[in-house]
N, C-alpha and C positions, 0 to 999 in steps of 0.2 A: 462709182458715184452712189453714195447711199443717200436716198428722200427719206427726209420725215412729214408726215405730214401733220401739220399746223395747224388748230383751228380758234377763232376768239368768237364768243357769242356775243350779240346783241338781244337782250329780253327782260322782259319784268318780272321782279321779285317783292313780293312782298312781306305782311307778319303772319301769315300762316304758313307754320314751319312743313306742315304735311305738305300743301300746293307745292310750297320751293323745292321739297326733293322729289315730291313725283317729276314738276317740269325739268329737275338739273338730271333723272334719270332717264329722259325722254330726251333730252339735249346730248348725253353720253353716248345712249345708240343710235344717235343722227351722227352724229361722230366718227364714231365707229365706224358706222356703217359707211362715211366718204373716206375713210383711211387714217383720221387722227390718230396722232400716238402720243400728242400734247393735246388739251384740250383747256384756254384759258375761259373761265366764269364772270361776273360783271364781281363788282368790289358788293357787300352787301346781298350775294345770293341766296343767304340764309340769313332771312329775318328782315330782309327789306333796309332801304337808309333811313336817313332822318327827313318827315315831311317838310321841315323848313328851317332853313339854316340863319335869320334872322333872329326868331325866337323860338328856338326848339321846343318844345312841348315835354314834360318832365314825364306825361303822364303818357304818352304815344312814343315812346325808345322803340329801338330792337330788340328785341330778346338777346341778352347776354349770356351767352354761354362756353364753360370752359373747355379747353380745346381737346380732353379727353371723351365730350357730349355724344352720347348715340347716333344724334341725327350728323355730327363730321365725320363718326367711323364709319356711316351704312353709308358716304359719299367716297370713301377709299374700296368700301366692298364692290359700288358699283363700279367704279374704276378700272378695277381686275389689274391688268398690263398698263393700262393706260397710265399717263401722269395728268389729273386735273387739278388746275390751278384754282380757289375759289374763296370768295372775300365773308366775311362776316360780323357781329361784335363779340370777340373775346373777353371773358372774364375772368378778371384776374382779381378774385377777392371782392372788393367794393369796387373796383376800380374798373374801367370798362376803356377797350381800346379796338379804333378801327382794324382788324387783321385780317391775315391771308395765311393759307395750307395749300400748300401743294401736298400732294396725297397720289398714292397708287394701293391696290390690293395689295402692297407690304406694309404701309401703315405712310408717316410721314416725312416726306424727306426736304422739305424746308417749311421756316415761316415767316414773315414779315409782320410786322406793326408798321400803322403808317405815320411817316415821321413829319410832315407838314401838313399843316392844318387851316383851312380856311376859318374866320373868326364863330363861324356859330359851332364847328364842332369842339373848339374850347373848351363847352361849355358842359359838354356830353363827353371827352374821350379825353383820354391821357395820351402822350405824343408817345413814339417809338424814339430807338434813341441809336439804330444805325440800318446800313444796307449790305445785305452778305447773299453773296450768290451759293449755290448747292449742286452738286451733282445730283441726278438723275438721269435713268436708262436713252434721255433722247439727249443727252449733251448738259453740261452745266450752265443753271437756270438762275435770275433775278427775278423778283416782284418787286412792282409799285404800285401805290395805289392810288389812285385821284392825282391829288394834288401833286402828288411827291414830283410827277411828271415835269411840272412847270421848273423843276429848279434841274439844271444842267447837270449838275455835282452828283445832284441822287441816281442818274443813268452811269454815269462817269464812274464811282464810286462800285456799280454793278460789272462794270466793263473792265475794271483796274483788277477786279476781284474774280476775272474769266469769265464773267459770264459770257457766254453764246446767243443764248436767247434771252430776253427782259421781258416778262408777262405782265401790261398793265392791267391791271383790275379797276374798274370805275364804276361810278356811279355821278355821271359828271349831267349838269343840266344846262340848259339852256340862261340865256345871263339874266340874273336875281335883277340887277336896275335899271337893266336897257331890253327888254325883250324886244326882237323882230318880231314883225307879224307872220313872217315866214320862215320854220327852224333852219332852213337851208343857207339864211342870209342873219345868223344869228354869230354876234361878234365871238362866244364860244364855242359854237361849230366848228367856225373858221382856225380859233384858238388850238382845241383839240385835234385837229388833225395836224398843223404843224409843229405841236409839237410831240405827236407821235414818230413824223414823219424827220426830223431835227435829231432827235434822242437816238433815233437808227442810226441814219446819216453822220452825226460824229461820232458817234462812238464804232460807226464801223460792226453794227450785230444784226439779228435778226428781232424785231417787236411784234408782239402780239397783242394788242390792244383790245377788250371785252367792255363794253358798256351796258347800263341800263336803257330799259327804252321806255314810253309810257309816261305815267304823273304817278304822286304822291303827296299827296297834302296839296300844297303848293310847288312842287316841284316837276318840271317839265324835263325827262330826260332826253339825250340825244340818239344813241344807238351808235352807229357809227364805226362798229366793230371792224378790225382791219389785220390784216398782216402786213410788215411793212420789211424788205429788204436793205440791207448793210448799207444800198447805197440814198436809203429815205425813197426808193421807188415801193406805191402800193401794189401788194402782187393778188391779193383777194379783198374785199371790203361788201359791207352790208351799208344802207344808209339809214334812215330813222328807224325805220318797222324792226321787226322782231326777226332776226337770223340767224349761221352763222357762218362768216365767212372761213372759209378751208384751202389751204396752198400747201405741194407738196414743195420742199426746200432743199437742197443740196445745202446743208448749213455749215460747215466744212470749207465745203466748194466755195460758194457763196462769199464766207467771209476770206478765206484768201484772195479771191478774186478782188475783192475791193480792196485787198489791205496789197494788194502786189505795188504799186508803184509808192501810192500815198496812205500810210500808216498811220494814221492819227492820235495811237494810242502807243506806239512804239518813239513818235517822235516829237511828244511833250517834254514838256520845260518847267517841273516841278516846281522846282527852283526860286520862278518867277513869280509864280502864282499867287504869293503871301499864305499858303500854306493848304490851299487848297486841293483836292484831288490831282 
């Protein structure tokens, strides 16, 4: 039986780029130090998200930068063995898109753009325009990012394509028109966990889910960070404050285990689907 151990952070990131890699270096050897040899970052760890996704502010962005940037290679230097997962704004030209690096002390071994887009980042980001899982030293890996999560097809599409584990990266907040007075009883709370917990559970993998925590402009994030096993049971989790939760996984084990009687990904019906995953 070989563990890996897993970890997804919950913490605040903002626009100063020095804070965000001293804290993602200081979040590495907490890491570290409980056994990660994944370690997934919130979406936005470099450079902070958008303060408001109604009317985004032209003049308050992320720092966009392209993905050969010093400050993403000195986050593969601190890495070393490690594989961390970690979200940002990519720039590609004029053009700026939510993304994600997974990265170790060999440089980069996948990357994501995020391909669904709630209406304010429209306005600021170009969509991504697929989902491709990657190998890497702890098993072959997915990213998503935010939103991507809420559509079935974007896990599904990770799982069809081997992935093992699916590292969500967020930067997810509390609900823009309905806030609770209490984050715990907040209709996206509720939201984000099941469908961290959904995304596992059918597709039969292992998720790692990392959020923001904290404010930004207007924006109240949730935290919530989790590891979630093949059968949607949480095996470590953080709640609002600032953590990170850590699960060692038989992820091998694990997923045969679930996939022994009922196979969900063995016993689809492509066919049927109208053309769907």
């Amino acid at each position: 039986m070989a563990l890996t151990g897993i970890a997804a952070v919950a913490a605040h990131f903002g626009r100063d780029l020095e804070f965000d890699l001293d804290r993602i270096a200081t979040l590495i050897e907490h890491a570290r130090g409980s056994g990660a040899q994944l370690l997934v970052l919130p979406d936005a760890a470099v450079g902070g998200y958008l303060p408001d996704l109604r009317e985004p502010d032209a003049g308050n962005l992320p720092p966009a930068l392209p993905p050969d940037d010093p400050h993403l290679a000195r986050i593969g230097s601190l890495a070393r063995d490690m594989v961390v997962c970690v979200g940002y704004c990519e720039a590609d030209g004029d053009v700026r898109y939510n993304a994600a690096l997974a990265v170790t002390g060999d440089g980069v071994l996948g990357r994501h753009r995020k391909v669904h887009q709630p209406p304010g980042e429209r306005a600021v980001y170009a969509a991504g325009d697929r989902f491709a899982a990657f190998d890497t030293p702890v098993g072959r890996v997915g990213m998503l990012i935010d939103y991507d999560k809420t559509f079935p097809e974007s896990a599904r599409s990770l799982a069809v394509d081997g992935a093992e584990i699916i590292a969500c990266l967020s930067a997810w907040p509390t609900s823009i028109t309905n806030r609770a007075p209490r984050m715990s009883q907040d209709r996206q709370a509720r939201l984000f966990d099941l469908y961290d917990q959904a995304r596992a559970a059918e597709n039969q993998v292992v998720l790692a889910s990392a959020n923001q925590t904290g404010a930004l402009g207007g924006m109240r994030f949730l935290g919530q960070a989790k590891i979630v096993g093949p059968g949607g049971d949480i095996l470590a989790r953080t709640w609002s404050k600032a953590g990170i939760a850590v699960a060692e996984v038989d992820v091998a084990g694990e997923l045969a285990n679930a996939r022994r009687v009922l196979h969900h990904l063995g016993e689809r019906k492509p066919e049927a689907y109208g053309g769907t995953p």
